[in-house]
C-alpha positions in Angstrom: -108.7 -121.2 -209.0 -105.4 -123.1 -207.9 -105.3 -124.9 -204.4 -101.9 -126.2 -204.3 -102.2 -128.3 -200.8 -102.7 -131.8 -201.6 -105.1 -132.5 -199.0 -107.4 -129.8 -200.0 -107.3 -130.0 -203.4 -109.5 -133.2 -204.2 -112.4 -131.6 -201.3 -112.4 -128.3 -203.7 -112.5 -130.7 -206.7 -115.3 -132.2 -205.3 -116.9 -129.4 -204.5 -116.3 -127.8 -208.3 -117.7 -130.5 -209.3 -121.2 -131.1 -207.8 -124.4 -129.1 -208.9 -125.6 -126.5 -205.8 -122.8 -128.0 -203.7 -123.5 -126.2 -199.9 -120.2 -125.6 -198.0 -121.8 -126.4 -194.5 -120.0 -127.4 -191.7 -120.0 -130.8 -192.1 -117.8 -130.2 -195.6 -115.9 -127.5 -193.5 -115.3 -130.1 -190.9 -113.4 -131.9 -193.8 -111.7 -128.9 -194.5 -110.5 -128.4 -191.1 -109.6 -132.0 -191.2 -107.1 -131.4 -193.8 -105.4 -128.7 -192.5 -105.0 -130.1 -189.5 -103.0 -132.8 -190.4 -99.8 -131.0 -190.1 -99.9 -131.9 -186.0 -98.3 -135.2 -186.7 -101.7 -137.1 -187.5 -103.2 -138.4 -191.0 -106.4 -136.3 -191.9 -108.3 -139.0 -191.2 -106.8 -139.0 -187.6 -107.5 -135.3 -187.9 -111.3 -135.2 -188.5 -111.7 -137.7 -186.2 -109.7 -135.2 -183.5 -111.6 -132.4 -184.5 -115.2 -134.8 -184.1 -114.5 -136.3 -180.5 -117.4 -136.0 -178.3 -117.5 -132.5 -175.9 -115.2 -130.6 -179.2 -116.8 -126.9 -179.0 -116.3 -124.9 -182.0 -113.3 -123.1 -180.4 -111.5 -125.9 -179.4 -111.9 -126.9 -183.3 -110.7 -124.0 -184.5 -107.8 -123.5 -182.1 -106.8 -127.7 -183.5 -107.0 -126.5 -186.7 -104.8 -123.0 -186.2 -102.4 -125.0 -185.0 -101.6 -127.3 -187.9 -102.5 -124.5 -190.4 -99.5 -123.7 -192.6 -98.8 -120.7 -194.8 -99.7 -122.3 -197.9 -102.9 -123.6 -196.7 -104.4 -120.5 -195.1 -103.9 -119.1 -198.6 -105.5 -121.9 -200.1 -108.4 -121.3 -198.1 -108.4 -117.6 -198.9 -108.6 -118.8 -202.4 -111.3 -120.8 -201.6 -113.6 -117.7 -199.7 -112.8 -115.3 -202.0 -112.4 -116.9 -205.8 -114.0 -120.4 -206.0 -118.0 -119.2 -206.4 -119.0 -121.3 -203.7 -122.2 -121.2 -201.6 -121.1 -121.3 -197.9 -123.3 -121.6 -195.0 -123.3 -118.6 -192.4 -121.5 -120.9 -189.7 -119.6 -122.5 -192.6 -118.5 -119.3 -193.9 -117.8 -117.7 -190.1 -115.5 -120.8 -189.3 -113.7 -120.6 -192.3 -113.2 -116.4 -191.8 -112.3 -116.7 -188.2 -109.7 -119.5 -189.0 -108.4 -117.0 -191.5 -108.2 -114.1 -189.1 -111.3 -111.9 -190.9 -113.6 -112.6 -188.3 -114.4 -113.6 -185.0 -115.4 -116.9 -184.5 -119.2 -117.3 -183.2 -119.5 -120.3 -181.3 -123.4 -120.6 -181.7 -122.9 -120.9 -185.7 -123.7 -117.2 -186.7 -121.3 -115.0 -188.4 -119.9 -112.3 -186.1 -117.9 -109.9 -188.0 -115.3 -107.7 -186.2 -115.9 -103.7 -186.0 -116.0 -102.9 -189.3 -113.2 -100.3 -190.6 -113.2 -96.7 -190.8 -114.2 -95.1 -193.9 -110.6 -94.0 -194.7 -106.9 -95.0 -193.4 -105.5 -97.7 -191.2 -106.0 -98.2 -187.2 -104.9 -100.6 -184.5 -105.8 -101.1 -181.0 -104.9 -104.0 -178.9 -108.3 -105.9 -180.0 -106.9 -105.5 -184.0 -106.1 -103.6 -187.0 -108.7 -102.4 -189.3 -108.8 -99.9 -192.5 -108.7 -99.4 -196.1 -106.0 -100.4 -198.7 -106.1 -101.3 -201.9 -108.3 -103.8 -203.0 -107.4 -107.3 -203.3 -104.6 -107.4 -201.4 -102.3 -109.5 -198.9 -100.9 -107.7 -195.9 -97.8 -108.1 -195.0 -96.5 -106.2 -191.9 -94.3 -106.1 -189.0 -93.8 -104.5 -185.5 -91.0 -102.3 -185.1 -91.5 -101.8 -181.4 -90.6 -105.8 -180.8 -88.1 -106.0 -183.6 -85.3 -104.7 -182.2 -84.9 -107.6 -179.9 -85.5 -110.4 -182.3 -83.7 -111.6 -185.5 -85.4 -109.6 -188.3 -84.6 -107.2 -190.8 -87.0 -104.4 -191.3 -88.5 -106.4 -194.5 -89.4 -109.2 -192.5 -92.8 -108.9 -192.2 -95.9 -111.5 -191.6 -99.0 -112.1 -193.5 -101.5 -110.7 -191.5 -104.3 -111.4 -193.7 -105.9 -109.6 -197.1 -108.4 -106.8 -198.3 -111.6 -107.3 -199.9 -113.1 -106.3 -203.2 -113.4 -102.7 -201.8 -110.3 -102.6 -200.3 -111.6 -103.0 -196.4 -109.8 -105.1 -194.1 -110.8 -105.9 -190.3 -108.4 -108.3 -188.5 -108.5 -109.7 -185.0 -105.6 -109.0 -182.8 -105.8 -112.9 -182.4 -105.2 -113.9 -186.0 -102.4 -110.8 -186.3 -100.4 -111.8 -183.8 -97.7 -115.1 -183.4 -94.4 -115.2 -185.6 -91.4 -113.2 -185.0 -92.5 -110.2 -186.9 -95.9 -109.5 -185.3 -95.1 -111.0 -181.7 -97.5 -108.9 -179.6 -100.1 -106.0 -180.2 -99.4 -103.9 -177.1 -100.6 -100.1 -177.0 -97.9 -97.5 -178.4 -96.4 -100.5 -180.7 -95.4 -99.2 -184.2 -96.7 -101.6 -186.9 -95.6 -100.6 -190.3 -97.7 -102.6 -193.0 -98.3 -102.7 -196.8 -100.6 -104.1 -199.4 -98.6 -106.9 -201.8 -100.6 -107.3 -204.9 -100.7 -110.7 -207.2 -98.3 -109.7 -209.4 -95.5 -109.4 -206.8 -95.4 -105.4 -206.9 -96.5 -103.7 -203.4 -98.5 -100.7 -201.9 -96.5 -97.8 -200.1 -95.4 -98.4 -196.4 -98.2 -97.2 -194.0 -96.9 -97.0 -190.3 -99.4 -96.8 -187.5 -99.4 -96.6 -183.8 -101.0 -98.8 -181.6 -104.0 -96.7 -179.7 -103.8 -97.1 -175.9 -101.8 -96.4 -172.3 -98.5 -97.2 -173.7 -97.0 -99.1 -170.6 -93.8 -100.6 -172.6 -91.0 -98.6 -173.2 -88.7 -99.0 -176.7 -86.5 -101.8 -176.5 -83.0 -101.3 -177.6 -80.5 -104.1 -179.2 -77.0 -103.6 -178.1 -75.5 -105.9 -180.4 -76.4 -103.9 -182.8 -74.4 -101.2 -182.0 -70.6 -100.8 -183.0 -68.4 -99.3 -181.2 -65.3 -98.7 -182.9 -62.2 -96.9 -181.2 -60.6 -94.3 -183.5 -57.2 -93.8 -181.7 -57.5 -90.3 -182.0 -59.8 -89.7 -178.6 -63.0 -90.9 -180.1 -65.5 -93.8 -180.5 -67.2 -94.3 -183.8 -70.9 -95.4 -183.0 -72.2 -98.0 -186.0 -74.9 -99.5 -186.8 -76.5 -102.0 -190.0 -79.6 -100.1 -190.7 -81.2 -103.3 -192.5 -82.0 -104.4 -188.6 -83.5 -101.8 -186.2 -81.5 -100.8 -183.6 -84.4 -99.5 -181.6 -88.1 -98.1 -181.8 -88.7 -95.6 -184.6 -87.9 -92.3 -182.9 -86.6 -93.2 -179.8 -84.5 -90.7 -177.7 -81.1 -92.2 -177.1 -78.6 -91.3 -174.9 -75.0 -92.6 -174.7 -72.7 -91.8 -171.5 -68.9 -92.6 -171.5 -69.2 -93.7 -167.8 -64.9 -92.8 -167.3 -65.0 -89.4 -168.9 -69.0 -88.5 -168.1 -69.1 -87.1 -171.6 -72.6 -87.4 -172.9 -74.5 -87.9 -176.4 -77.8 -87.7 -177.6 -79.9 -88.9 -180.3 -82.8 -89.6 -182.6 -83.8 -93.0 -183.9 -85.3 -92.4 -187.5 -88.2 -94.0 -189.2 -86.3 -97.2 -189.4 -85.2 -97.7 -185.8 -81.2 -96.5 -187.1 -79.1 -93.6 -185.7 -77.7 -91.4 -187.7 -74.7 -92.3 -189.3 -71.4 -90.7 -188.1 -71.8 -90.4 -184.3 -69.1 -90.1 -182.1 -68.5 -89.7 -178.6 -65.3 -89.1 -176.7 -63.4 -92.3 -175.4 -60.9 -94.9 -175.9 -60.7 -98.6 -176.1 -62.3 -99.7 -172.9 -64.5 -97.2 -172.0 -67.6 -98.3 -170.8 -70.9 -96.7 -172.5 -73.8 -96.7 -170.9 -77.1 -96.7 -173.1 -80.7 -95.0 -172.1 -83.9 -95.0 -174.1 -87.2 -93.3 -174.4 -89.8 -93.7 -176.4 -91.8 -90.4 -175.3 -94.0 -91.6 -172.8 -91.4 -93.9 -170.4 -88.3 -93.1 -169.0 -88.6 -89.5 -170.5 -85.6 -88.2 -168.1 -83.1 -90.9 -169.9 -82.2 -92.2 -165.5 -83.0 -96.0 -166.6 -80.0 -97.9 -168.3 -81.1 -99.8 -171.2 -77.2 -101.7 -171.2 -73.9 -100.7 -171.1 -71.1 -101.9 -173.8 -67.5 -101.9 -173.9 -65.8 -100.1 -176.5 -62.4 -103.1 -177.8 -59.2 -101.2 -178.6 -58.8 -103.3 -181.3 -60.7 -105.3 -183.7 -61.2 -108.0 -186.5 -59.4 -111.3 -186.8 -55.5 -111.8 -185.7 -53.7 -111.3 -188.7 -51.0 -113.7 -189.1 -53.6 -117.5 -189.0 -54.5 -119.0 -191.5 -57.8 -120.9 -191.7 -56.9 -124.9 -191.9 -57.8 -126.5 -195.0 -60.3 -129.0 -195.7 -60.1 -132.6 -193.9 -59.9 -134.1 -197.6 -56.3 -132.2 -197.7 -55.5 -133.2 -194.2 -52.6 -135.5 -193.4 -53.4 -138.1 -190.9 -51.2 -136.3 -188.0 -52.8 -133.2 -189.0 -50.4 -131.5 -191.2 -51.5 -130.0 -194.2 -51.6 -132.1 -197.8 -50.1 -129.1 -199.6 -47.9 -126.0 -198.6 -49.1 -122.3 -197.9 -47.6 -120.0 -201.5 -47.5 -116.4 -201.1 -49.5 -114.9 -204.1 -48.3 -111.2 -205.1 -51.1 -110.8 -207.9 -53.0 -107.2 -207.9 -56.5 -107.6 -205.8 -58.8 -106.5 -208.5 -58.1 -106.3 -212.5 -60.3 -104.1 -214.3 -62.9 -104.3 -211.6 -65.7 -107.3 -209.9 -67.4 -109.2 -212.4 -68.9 -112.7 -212.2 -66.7 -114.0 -214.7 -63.5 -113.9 -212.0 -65.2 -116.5 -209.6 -64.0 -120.0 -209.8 -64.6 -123.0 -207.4 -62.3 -125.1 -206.5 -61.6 -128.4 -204.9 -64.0 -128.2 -201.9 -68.2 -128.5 -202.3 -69.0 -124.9 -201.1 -70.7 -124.3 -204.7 -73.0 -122.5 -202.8 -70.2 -119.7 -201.2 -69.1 -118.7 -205.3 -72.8 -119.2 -206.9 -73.4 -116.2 -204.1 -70.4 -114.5 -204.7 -70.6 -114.3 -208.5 -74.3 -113.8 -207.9 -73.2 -110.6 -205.9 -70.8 -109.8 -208.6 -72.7 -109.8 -211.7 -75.2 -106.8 -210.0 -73.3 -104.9 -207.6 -69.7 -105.2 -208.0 -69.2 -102.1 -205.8 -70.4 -104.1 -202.9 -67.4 -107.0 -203.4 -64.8 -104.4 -204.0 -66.0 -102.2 -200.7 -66.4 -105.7 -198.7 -62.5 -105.8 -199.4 -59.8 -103.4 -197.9 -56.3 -103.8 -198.6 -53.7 -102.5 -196.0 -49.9 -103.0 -194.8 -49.3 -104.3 -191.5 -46.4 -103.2 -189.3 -44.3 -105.8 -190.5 -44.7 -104.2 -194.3 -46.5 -107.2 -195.6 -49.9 -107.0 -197.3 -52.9 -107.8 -195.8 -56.9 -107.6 -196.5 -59.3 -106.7 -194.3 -62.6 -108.7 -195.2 -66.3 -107.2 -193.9 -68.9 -109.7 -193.2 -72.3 -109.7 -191.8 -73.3 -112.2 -188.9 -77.1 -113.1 -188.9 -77.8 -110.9 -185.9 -76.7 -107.7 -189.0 -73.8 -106.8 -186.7 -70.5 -106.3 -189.4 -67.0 -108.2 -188.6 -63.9 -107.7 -190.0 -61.7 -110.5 -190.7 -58.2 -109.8 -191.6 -56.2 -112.2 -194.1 -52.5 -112.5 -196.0 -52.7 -113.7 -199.7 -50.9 -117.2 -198.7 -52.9 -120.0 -200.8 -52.9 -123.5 -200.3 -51.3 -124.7 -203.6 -50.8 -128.1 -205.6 -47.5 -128.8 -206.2 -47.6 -128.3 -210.1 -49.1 -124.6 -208.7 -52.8 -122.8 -208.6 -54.5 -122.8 -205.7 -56.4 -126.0 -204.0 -59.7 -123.4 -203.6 -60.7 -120.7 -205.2 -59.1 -118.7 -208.3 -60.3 -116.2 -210.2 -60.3 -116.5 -214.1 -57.3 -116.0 -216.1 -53.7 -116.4 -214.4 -53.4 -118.7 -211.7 -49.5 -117.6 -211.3 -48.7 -116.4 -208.1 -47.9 -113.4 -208.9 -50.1 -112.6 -212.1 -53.6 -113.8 -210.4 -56.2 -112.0 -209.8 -57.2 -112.3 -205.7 -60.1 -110.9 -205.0 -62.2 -114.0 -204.7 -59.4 -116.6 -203.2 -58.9 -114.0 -200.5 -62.8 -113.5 -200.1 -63.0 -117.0 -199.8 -59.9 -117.3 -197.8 -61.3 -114.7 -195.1 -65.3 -116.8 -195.1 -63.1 -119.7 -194.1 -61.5 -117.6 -191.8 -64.4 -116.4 -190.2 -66.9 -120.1 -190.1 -63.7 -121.9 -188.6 -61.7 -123.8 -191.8 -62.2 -124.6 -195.0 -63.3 -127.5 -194.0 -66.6 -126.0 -192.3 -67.3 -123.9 -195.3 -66.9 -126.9 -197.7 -69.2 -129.7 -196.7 -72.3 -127.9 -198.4 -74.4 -124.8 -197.4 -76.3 -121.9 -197.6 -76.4 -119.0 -201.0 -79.2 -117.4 -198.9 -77.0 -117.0 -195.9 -73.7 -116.4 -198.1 -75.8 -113.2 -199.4 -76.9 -112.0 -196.2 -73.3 -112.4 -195.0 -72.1 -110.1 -198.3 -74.8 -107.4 -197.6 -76.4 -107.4 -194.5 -79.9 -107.7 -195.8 -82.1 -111.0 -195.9 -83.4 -113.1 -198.5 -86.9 -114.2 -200.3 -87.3 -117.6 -201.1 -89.0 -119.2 -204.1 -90.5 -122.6 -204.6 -90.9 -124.2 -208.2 -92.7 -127.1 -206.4 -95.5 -124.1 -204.9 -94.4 -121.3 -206.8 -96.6 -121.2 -210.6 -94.0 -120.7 -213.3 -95.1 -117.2 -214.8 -94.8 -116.2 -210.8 -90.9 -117.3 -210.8 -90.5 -115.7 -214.0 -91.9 -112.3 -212.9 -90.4 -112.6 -209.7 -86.9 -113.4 -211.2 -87.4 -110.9 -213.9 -88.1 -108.2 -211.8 -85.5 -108.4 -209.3 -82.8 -109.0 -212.5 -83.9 -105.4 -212.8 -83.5 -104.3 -209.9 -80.1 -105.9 -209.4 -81.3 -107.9 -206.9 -78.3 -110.7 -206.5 -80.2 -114.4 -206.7 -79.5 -118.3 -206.8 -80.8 -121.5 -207.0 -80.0 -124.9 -206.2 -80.7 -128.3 -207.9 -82.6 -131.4 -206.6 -80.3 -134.3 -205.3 -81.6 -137.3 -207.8 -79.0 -138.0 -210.5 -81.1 -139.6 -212.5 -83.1 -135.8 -213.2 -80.3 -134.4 -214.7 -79.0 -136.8 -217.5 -78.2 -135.2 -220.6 -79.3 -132.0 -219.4 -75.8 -129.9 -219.2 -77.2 -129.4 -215.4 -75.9 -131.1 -212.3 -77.6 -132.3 -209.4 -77.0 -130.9 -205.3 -75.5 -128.0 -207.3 -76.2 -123.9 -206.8 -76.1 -121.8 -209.8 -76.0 -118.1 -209.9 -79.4 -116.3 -211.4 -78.7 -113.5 -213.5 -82.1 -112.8 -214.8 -84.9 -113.9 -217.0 -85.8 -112.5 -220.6 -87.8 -113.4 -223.3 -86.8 -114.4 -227.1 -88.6 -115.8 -229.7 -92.1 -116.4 -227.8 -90.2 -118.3 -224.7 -89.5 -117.8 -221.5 -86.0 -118.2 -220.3 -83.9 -117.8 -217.1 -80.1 -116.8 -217.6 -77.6 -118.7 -215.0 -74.1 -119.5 -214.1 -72.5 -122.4 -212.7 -69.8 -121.2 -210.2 -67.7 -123.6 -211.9 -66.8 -121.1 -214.5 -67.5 -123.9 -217.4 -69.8 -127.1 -218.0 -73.4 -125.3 -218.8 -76.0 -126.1 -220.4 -76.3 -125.6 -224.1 -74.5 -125.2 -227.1 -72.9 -121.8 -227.6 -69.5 -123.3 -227.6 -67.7 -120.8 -224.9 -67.4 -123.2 -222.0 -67.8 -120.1 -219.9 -70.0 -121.4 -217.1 -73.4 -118.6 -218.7 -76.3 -120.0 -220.4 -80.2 -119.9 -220.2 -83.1 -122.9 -219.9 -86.5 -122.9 -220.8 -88.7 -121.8 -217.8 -90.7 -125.5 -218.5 -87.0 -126.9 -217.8 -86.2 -124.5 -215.1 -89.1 -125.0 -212.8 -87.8 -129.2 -213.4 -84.6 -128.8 -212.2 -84.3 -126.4 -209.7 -85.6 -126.6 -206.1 -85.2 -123.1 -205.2 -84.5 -119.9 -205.7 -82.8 -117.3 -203.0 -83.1 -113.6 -204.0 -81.7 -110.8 -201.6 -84.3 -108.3 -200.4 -84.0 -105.1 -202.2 
């Protein structure tokens, strides 16, 4: 059994270790105590909260929701369902109703929720109840709110676990209160799934909410893309990782000039299907209607109404400023803009090209090479090369904001470059002659400065997680050495190596860690994987550097592989895109 939260683990300790130990609720109050002292009070300021005169049972448990964090509900799942321990009824009902399994019953008693059907998963608005696997967390989201808040379809919430037999019962109460599950309202669609210990997860199961569905779907015009063709049309788009609306919602888009009219079908996902287009031209106005079935079935209410831009994507001729460090005091740049004529791509993407420059944005190539080692076809789509009127060459550069909508940013190859040449930033491995090197990754670079404002507000430290949403449009999981066990970050890193699932991780600040190590501190690496050679453990790396690793193999390349015991030292994280 393995409580991780400090506070709770000497009470289990204690418990463990005293002969025909009752949980009661004096023990519980400790418990409640501990996980209470997240509201900006000591757990001995918590207890004592929690035991003021007039406190009902209810007005303890709603204390101790409200401190309760994610780590310590599962702690005290681990605790109901894996320590052995005898448990008083009220004991055992406070603890279940704090975990959203039961209701709470103020006089002491246990009062269980209705218990599930025999077979499959339902939902009202008083809770969701059914059969799963057993031993399993649920994870699950509501795809009837989503499409007006900031989450991709995988972004689901713990809702709460199944038993030994696989039956779960969960009060609407307990389900409900992040982002992902903001409301239980009748006619909501809640998709869900089991996650088992080792990481690996049931099949989706999508339910509907039972009731008088009084709440029509929601709709999320940024979302939507609307992209003039010049030829007499408008291109609709739309990033499916983010739903665009309720899953099969009736859509109707009206060019409000021409009256020209189409319809369509969300799918399972909340996306419309891919190649729509209605008649128009840059300014048109389009005016959006939804139904979900039951309200506004005759399309009359306007949802919103977006202009289509003639044009789009990032003027073409500025360059992004360069970093304050190569800033003259009245402004002017340190070093001069050179025109680089080297072919964009040379035998392809691999993780090998990325190299970081002058600037601390470690975290912008650690993604990018990241990207690059699994999926080079994403880098190479990302990246469009064109001629503008003038005849010069320029790049158009996709990107993905956090809301999933995709921008364009358009670029020239003109580097900042030291006088004795190579560019200040980025280069790619091999040539750094202007016009032999490679340019994929300075323009990349070139265009994410573009795009956050300057080099200078890309290079004063950041985000890999948000560098590889903004590469693919999908969001990120996040690992914990500190929390996470070691086997778990080995699986976990194993398995989406596998999958081609682009990761990184980044280094604690103290110096002092890191001596002798090959490793550096405040630092992102790429992860390329884990494997397993001669009885150990190991997880494969890259510092975006392109050289300085770890280890002895000689090649100064910027690859190498530590010991998982070493790993989980000196790393504080680890990012890994959503499949």
């Amino acid at each position: 059994m393995r409580i991780a939260d400090r506070q709770l683990k000497p009470i289990a300790q204690r418990i463990a270790a005293t002969p025909n130990q009752l949980v009661d609720d004096k023990v519980v109050l400790e418990l409640l105590g501990a996980v209470a002292d997240k509201l900006g009070r000591s757990a001995d300021q918590a207890t004592a909260a929690l035991s003021a005169p007039g406190m009902t049972r209810k007005a303890q448990l709603e204390l101790a929701a409200q401190g309760m964090s994610k780590r310590e509900k599962q702690d005290l799942l681990t605790l109901l369902d894996q320590s052995g321990f005898t448990f008083s009824p009220g004991a055992k009902n406070f603890l279940e109703a704090l975990v959203g399994r039961a209701t709470l019953n103020e006089s002491g008693g246990a009062a269980p929720l209705p218990p599930p059907p025999s077979s499959g998963v339902s939902a009202d608005t008083s809770g969701i109840r059914g059969i799963l696997e057993k031993n399993v967390v649920i994870e699950a989201i509501n795809l009837s709110s989503a499409p007006a808040l900031r989450l991709h379809l995988e972004d689901t919430k713990q809702i709460g676990s199944t038993d030994a037999q696989g039956r779960f019962v969960l009060d609407a109460n307990r389900v409900t209160g992040t982002d992902a599950m903001s409301r239980l309202n009748a006619g909501d669609v809640i998709r869900l799934r089991g996650r088992r210990a080792d990481g690996t997860a049931t099949d989706w199961v999508e339910l509907k909410v039972g009731g008088r569905d009084a709440d029509n779907a929601q709709f999320n015009g940024m979302r939507l893309t609307l992209t003039d063709d010049g030829r007499g049309s408008v291109g609709l788009g739309h990033n499916t990782s983010r739903p665009l609306t309720e899953p099969g919602a009736k859509l109707r888009f009206t060019n409000l000039r021409t009256g020209d009219v189409l319809d369509a079908t969300a799918d399972a996902k909340g996306s419309i299907p891919a190649g729509l287009k209605i008649a128009g031209k840059g300014g048109d106005q389009i005016a959006v209607s939804v139904s979900d079935g039951t309200n506004n079935t005759d399309l009359k209410t306007i949802a919103t109404t977006l202009s289509v831009l003639a044009q789009s994507g990032v003027d073409t001729t500025d360059d992004p400023k360069p970093h304050k460090d190569e800033t003259k005091p009245d402004g002017t740049p340190t070093y001069p803009l050179r025109r680089y004529t080297g072919p964009l791509f040379v035998n392809g993407v691999n993780s090998g090209d990325v190299r970081q420059g002058a600037i601390g944005n470690c975290y912008f190539p650690a993604a990018v090479a990241a990207v690059a080692h699994v999926s080079p076809k994403t880098i190479e789509d990302a990246i469009t090369e064109t001629t503008n009127a003038a005849g010069e060459r320029d790049f158009n550069v996709r990107f993905y904001s956090r809301s999933g909508r995709m921008e364009m940013v358009t670029v020239d190859a003109d580097l900042y470059t030291r006088s004795w040449g190579g560019p200040i930033y980025g280069t790619t491995g091999g040539h750094t002659d202007a016009d032999k090197m490679e340019l994929w990754f300075p323009i990349l670079e070139k265009a994410f400065a573009k795009w956050k404002g300057s080099y200078d507000a890309i290079g004063n430290g950041g985000s890999s997680a948000a560098v590889l949403t903004a590469l693919t449009g999908k969001s990120t999981t996040y690992l914990d050495p500190g929390y996470d066990s070691p086997d778990a970050i080995f699986r976990a890193v194993k398995a989406a190596g596998d999958n081609k699932q682009p990761m990184c991780a980044g280094t604690h600040d103290d110096k002092k860690l890191y001596t002798n190590t090959g490793v550096y501190a405040n630092h992102a690496y790429s992860v390329l994987g884990a494997e397993e050679s001669g009885g150990k453990k190991y997880i494969l790396l890259r510092n975006p550097w392109g050289e300085s690793e770890a280890g002895n193999d000689g090649k100064n390349d910027g690859y190498f592989k530590l010991e998982l015991s070493q790993f989980v030292k000196l790393y504080s994280d680890v990012s890994i895109l959503r499949a």
